[in-house]
C-alpha positions in Angstrom: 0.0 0.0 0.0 1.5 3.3 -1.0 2.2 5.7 1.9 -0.6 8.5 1.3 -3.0 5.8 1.1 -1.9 4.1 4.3 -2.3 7.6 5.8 -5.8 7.8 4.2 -7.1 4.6 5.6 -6.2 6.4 9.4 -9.2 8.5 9.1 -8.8 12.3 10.3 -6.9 13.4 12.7 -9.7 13.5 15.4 -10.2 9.7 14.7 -6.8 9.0 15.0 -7.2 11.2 18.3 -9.6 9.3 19.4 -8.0 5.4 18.6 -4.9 6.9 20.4 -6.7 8.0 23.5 -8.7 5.1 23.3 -5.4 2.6 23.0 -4.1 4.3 26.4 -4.0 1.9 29.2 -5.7 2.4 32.6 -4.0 4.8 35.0 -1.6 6.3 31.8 -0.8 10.1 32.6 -2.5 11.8 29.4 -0.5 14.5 28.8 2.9 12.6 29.4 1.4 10.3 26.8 0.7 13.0 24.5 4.2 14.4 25.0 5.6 11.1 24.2 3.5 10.9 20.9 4.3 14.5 19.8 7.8 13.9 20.1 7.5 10.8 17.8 5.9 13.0 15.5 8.6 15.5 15.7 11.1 12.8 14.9 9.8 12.9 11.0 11.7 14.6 8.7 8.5 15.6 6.3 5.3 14.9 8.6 1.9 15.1 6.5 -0.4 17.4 7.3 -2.6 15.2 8.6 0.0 14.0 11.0 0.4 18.0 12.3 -3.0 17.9 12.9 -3.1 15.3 14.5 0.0 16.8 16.5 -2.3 19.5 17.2 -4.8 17.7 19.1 -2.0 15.7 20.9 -1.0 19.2 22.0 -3.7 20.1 23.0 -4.3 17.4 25.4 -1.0 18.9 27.1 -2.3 22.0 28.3 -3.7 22.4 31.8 -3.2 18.4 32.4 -0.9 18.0 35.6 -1.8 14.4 36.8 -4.8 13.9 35.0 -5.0 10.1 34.0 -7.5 7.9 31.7 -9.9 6.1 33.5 -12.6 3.5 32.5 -16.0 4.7 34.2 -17.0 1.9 35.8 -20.8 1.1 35.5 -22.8 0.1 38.3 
């Protein structure tokens, strides 16, 4: 499969968002995460623009988080 349609097939970058916040395990510090994720993205020589969108939502989920972690609401 040839790159831009491999990137294609991930959706927009608030469902890749979404898969990657949903992927995070229990108890994982959200903005550390995003951090982490950012800086992989960082690491490309020629990012897409999707993928700097998607960096832009990643970044977002930075700002104002100190220890905030995912959680699974339980149900009762």
């Amino acid at each position: 499969m040839e790159p831009r349609a491999r990137m294609q097939s991930l959706g927009t970058p608030e469902d890749m968002f979404l898969a990657w916040f949903f992927g995070l395990p229990d108890g994982a510090n959200v903005g550390h995460a995003a951090q982490s994720e950012i800086a992989r993205i960082d690491g490309i020589a020629t990012p897409t623009g999707l993928l700097l969108s998607f960096r832009s939502l990643l970044h977002q989920a930075t700002l104002n988080i100190t220890h905030q972690t995912r959680r699974r609401r339980r149900r009762h």
